[in-house]
C-alpha positions in Angstrom: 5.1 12.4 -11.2 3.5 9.5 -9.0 5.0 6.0 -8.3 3.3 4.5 -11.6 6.4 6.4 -13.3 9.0 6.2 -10.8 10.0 2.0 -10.4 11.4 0.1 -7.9 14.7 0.2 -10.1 14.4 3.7 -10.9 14.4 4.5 -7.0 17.2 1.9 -6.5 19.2 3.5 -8.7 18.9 6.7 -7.3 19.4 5.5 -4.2 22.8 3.6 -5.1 24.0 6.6 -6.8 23.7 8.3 -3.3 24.8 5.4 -1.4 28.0 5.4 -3.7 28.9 9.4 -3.6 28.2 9.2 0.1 30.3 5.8 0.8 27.4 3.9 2.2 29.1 0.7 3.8 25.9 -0.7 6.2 22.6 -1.4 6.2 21.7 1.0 9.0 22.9 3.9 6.5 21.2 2.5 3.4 18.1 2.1 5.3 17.9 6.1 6.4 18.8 6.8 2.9 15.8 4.9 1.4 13.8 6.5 4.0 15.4 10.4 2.8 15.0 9.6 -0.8 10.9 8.0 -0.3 10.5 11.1 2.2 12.0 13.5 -0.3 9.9 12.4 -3.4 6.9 12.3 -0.8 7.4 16.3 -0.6 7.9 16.8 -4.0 4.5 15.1 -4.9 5.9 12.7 -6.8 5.0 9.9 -4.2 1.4 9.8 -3.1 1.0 10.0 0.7 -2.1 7.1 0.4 0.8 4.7 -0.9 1.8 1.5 0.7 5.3 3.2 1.8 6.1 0.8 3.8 6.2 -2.0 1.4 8.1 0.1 -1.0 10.5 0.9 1.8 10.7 -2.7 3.1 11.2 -3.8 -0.9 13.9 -1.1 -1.1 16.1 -1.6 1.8 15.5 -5.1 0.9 18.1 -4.2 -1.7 21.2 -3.6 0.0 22.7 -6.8 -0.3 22.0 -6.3 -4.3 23.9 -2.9 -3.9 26.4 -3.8 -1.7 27.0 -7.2 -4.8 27.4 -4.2 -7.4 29.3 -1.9 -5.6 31.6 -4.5 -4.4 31.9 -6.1 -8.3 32.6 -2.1 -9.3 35.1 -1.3 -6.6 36.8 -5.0 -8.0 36.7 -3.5 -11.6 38.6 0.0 -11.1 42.5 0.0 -10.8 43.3 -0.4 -7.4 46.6 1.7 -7.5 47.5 4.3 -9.9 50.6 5.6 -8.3 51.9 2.1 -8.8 55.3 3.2 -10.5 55.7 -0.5 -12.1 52.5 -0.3 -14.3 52.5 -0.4 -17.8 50.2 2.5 -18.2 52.2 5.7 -17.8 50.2 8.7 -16.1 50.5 12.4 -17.6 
């Protein structure tokens, strides 16, 4: 598979699905996680070595302020507490 199949969202997404199992909170760590996941498709042939890498990785850690908006916006969206004995949901 070469980069004509894999997008810039496809690798973004992959990426933020790390970033999110991992707990990713700053740049520094996004940034050598782009670099793992571009090196890591790289070694699996499924990024060509003659590639403008560096643009893809500049455009892709370029992205952290959109993950860090959606992670925030999900982290916002999921119950905060649910040992919170004065909810109305009741836990089994």
């Amino acid at each position: 598979m070469k980069l004509d199949t894999l997008s810039h969202a496809e690798l973004f997404e992959e990426i933020s699905d790390l970033a999110k199992e991992q707990g990713v909170a700053s740049q520094d760590v996004w940034n050598e996680l782009v670099s793992e996941v571009l090196e890591s498709h790289l070694a699996l042939g499924e990024l060509d070595k003659d590639m403008d890498l560096e643009n893809l990785r500049t455009i892709l850690s370029n992205m952290w302020t959109q993950y860090e908006r959606e992670a925030s916006a999900e982290m916002d969206a999921e119950p905060q507490d649910k040992d919170n004995t004065e909810s109305t949901e009741q836990l089994f």
